[in-house]
C-alpha positions, 0 to 999 in steps of 0.5 A, a space after each residue: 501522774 495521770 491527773 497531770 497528764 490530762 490536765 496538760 492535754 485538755 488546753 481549752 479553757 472554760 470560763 464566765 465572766 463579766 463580758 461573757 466570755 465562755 472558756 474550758 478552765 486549764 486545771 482539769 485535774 478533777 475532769 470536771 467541767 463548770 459554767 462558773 469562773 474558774 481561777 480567774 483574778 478579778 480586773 477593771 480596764 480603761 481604754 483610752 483611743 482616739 475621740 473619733 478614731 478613723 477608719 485605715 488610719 493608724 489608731 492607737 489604742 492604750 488599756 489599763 488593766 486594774 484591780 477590785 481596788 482600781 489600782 493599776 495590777 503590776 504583774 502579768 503572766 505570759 500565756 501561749 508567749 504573750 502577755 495580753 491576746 487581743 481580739 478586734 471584730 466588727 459588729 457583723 463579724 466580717 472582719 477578725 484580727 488577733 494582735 498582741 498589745 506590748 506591756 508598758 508596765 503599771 497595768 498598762 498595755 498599748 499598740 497601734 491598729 487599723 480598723 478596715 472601714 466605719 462602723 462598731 467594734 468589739 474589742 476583747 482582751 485576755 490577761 493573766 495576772 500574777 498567780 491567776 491560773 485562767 485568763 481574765 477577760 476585759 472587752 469594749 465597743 469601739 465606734 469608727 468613723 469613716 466610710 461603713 462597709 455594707 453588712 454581711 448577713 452571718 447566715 450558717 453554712 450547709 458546707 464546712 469545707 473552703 480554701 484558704 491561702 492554698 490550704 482546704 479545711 474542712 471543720 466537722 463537730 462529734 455534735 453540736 449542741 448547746 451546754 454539751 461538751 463536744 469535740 471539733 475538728 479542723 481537718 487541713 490538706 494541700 488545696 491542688 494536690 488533696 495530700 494532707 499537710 502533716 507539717 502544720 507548726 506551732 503557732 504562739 504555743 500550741 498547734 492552733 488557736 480557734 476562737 468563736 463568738 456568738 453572732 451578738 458578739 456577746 459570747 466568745 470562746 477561746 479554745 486550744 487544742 486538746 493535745 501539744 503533739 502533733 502536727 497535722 493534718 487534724 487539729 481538735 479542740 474540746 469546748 462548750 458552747 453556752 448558748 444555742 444560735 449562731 456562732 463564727 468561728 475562726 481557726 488559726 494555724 502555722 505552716 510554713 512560716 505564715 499563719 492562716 486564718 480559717 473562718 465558718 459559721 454555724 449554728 449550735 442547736 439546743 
């Protein structure tokens, strides 16, 4: 029972593939972790979008999810509610989007999105296959054409505390170091009157969703948090981060029916 208990608590997920993804494996009953894949079923993926896809104009973006055969894989599960999370940031990782792609059936999954300007964008998708016990991950750079936006430098912040959509967060880390297991903390409290906000709700499953990708765009973690109970105003995630060097990180969270993304950059030391 306890194996099962700590297995369920610890949500992150730990996991090296093909495109770089890092995440902390959901079967930690053995409380071992591993930079190597963890129960991930081997895929491929097309991506069919536009030739020249333009900038704030409806795209439409079509991805088949196929196996080691290249054949089409049929059945996928449904992890935090959705079948497929897709993830779409600009090269300079100023502009982050979390939507979810609809299964069509036959591997494939499509849905329609608008990219804010010009420019190069990294476009990752996690699934599931049947019987699989960690997400796969499959990732692709996509070129808009349209006017570019001016590039933001990913520069590390002194502060980890801003205001977002009225709330004030603020992310502290046990440390922060690479190939190290570490704890992070979203600490989440009203921005006019200081009261922690204790009703945060569940958002696609769990308390929070937080996603971090190197300032490459090569590495990128998605962690859940370490618990199911609790709504506020802490939010910790357990993770390993691959590789020293910068890192954006975005926080997710539910409150009061509206989700609100919360991002800072860091630098993860060696």
């Amino acid at each position: 029972m306890r194996r099962v208990t700590i297995a369920l608590i610890l949500l992150s997920v730990f996991h090296l593939t093909s495109c770089n993804s890092l995440k902390v494996p959901k079967s930690m009953g053995d409380h071992k972790m591993s930079a190597a894949p963890v129960n991930a079923v081997p895929t491929s993926s097309e991506w069919i979008l536009p030739e020249e896809p333009m900038a704030n104009e409806e795209t439409p973006i079509k991805i088949l999810i196929k196996d080691e055969s290249d054949q089409p894989i049929q059945s996928f599960e449904t992890v935090h509610e959705k079948k497929m999370h897709m993830f779409i940031v600009s090269k300079d990782l100023s502009y982050f989007s979390h939507i979810h792609p609809k299964y069509k059936g036959d591997g494939e999954f499509d849905i329609t999105t608008t990219f804010p300007a010009g420019g190069d964008y990294k476009l990752i998708a996690e699934v599931t296959p049947k019987g699989g016990v960690d997400s796969s991950i499959e990732s692709h750079w996509q070129k808009v054409a349209g006017e570019e936006a001016a590039p933001k430098p990913l520069i590390p912040e002194q502060k980890l505390t801003k205001t977002v959509d009225g709330k004030k967060a603020t992310l502290s880390f046990d440390h922060l170091a690479a190939n190290k297991t570490l704890h992070m903390t979203f600490s989440i409290y009203d921005a006019k009157s200081g009261k922690p906000i204790e009703t945060l709700q569940p958002y696609l499953g769990a308390l929070g969703h937080t996603v971090a990708i190197s300032a490459n765009a090569e590495k990128y973690l998605h962690i859940h948090p370490m618990t199911l109970e609790g709504s506020g105003p802490n939010v910790t995630f357990m993770t390993i981060f691959p590789d020293k060097g910068i890192y954006k990180i975005w926080g997710q969270f539910k409150h009061e029916g509206e989700i609100f993304t919360v991002p800072f950059v860091v630098e993860v030391g060696a």
